[in-house]
N, C-alpha and C positions, 0 to 999 in steps of 0.2 A: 612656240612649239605645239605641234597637235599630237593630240593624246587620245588613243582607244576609248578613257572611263574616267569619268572625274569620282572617287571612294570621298563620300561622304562620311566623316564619323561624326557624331553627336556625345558631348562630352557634359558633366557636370565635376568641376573640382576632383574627381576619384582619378590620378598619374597614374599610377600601381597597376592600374587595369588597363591603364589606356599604354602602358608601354609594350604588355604581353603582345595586347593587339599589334601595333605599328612593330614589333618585332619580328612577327608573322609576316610582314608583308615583303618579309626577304624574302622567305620561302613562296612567294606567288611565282607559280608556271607564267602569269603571263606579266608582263614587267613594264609595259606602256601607259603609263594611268599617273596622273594627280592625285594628292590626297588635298578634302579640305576638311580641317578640324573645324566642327561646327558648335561655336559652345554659347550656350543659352545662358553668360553670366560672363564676368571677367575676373575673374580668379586669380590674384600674382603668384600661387604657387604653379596654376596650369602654364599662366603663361612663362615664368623661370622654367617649368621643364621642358617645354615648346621650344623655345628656346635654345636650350643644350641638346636635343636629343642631335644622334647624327642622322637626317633622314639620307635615303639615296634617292626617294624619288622627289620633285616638286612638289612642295607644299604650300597653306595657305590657312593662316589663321583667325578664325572670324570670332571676336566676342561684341556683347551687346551688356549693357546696364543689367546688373542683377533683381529684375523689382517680380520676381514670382516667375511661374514658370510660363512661358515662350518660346517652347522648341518651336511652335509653326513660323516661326516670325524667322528665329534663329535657322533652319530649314529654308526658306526663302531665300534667305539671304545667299545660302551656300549655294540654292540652281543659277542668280543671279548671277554669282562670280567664274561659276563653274566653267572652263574652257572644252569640254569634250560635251561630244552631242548625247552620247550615253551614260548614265546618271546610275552610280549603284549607294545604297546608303543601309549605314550600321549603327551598331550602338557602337561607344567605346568599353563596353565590359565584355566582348564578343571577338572571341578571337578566330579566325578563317583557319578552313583546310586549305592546303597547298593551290588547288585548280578553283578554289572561292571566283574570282575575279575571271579568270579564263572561261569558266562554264556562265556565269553572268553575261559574257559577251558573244561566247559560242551561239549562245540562245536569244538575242535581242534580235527585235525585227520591230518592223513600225507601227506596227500596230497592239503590241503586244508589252501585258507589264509582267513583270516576273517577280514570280516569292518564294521564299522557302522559311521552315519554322527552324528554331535554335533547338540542340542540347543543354540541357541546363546539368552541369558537370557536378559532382560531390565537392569536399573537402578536398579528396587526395589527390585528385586530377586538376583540381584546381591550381594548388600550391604545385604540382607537375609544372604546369605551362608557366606560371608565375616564379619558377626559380630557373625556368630552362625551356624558352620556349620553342628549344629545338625538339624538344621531346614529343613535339607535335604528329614526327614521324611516328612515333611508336603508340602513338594514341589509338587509332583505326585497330590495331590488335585488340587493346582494350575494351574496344569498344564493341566489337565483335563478341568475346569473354566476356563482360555483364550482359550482353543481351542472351547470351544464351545459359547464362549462369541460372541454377534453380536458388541459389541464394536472392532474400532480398534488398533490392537495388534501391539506394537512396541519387538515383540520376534521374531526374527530370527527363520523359519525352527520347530515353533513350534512341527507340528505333530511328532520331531523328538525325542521330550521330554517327552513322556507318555512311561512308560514301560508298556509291556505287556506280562502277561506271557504267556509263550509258551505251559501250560499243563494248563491253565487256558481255562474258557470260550470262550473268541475271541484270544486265542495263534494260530488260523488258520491266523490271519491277517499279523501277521510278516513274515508265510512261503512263501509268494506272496510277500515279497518286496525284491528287488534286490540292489547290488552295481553294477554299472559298470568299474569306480575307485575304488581303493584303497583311504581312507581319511588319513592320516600322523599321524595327531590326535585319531584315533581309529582305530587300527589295527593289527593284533596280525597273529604271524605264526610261523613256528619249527625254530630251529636254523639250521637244516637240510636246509632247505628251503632256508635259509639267502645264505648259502654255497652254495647251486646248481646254484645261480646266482651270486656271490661272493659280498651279500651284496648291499648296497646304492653305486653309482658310483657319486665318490668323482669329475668325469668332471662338475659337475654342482657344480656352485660358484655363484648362488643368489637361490633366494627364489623362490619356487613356481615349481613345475612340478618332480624336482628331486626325492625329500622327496615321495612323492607317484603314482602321474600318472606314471611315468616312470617305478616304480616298476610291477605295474599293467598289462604292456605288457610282461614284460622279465616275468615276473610267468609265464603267461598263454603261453609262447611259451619254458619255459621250461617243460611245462605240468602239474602246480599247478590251481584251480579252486579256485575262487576268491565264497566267500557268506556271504552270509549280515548276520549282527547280527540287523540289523535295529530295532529300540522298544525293543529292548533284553538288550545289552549293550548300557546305555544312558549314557550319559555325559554331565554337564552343562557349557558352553562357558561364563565366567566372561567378563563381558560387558567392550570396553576398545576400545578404535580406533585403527583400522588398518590401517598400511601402506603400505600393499600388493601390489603391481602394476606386470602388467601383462609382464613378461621376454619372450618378442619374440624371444632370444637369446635362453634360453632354451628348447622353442619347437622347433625351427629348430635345436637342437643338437639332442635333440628325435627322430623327424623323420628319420634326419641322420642313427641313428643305429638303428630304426627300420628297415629302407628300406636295411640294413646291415646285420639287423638279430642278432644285437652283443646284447643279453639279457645276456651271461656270460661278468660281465664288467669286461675291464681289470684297473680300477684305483679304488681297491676295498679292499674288505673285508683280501683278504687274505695278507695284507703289516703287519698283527698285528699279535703279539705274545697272542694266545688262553689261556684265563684265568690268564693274565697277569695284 
């Protein structure tokens, strides 16, 4: 079957989040796409719930040996197998607005990689989407209401959560917002694309910088233009602590190859068998 978008999600053990997600992808405007769950571990609780969910679209389940973290490898893996030429990819704590996938692909062209950043949602809107994630519809009201609220807003990057349409009224306001990263979480570009840089470079072994800053230079020095889907493609960040800590280790490997110029990685994309 050929399919418009192959939706990549990246999962670690957390169902709970990742069902709100694939819930939501009922409500996508546009309905021609693959899902691959991409999970950097093989978990038997993920895979029993993988298992039972009832999906509607095509899907595709990738896990790999649990030995530390390897979302680049685990990533890889998922452009390898991916059947559609345009590649959108998320977290699984990260649940879409309605037209998420439709403006992803409104906006793709061949030269072009697209991003947009998350709302990172409170408590109450969390456990919202997490007990009902129809109530997606009613979210944008809300969302609208804290941003304008003089009360103070424990929501993360709010303005990031109003969509706006682009052929609407104020759609002049999203053409003025820029990415200058890449976000890992929302972003989407050809499998062409993947190729001309040979994919996620599998040198980086923690979290943080690999997954997207890093992609961010080697595009634009292989000659691809990074733009924003900003208030286009929204996405809601299920509220959950992090443990992100900041890997000095992998900006000084960045720099390394940038000041190198090595944007084609050599520990990449091309070790896998295409469509495999």
């Amino acid at each position: 079957m050929s399919y418009n978008a192959s939706l990549i999600i990246s999962v670690y053990k957390e169902t709970r989040f990742l069902k709100a997600v694939l819930d939501s992808l009922s409500y996508q405007t546009e309905k021609n796409f693959e899902v691959i769950i991409s999970e950097d571990g093989e978990d038997a609780g993920m895979k029993s719930f993988i298992d039972s969910y009832p999906f509607v679209n095509d899907h595709h389940h990738l896990t790999q040996e649990d030995v530390g973290w390897r979302k680049n490898k685990a990533l890889n893996r998922a452009i390898a197998t991916a059947h559609a030429e345009w590649l959108i990819f998320i977290d699984g704590d990260c649940v879409l607005h309605p037209r998420f996938i439709e403006y992803h692909l409104r906006r793709a062209g061949r030269k072009k990689i697209l991003s947009a950043k998350k709302v990172k949602l409170n408590d109450n809107l969390s456990r919202m989407l997490l007990n009902d994630v129809s109530s997606i519809n009613k979210i944008q009201t809300k969302m609208f209401r804290e941003l304008f609220s003089i009360k103070k807003r424990d929501i993360g990057f709010i303005e990031e959560g109003v969509f706006l349409n682009p052929v609407g009224p104020v759609g002049f306001i999203p053409a003025f917002r820029t990415m200058k990263q890449l976000k890992g979480c929302n972003m989407s570009f050809s499998k062409s694309a993947a190729f001309a840089i040979n994919g996620f470079d599998e040198d980086y072994v923690d979290p943080l910088i690999g997954e997207d800053i890093d992609l961010s230079w080697r595009f634009r020095k292989a000659g691809y233009r990074i733009c924003s889907l900003r208030n286009i493609a929204v996405e809601y960040h299920l509220n959950h602590k992090e443990n992100w800590n900041p890997k000095r280790v992998n900006m000084e490997k960045m720099e390394t190859k940038m000041k190198n110029g090595d944007y084609f990685c050599l520990n990449g994309l091309n070790k896998y068998t295409i469509g495999a």
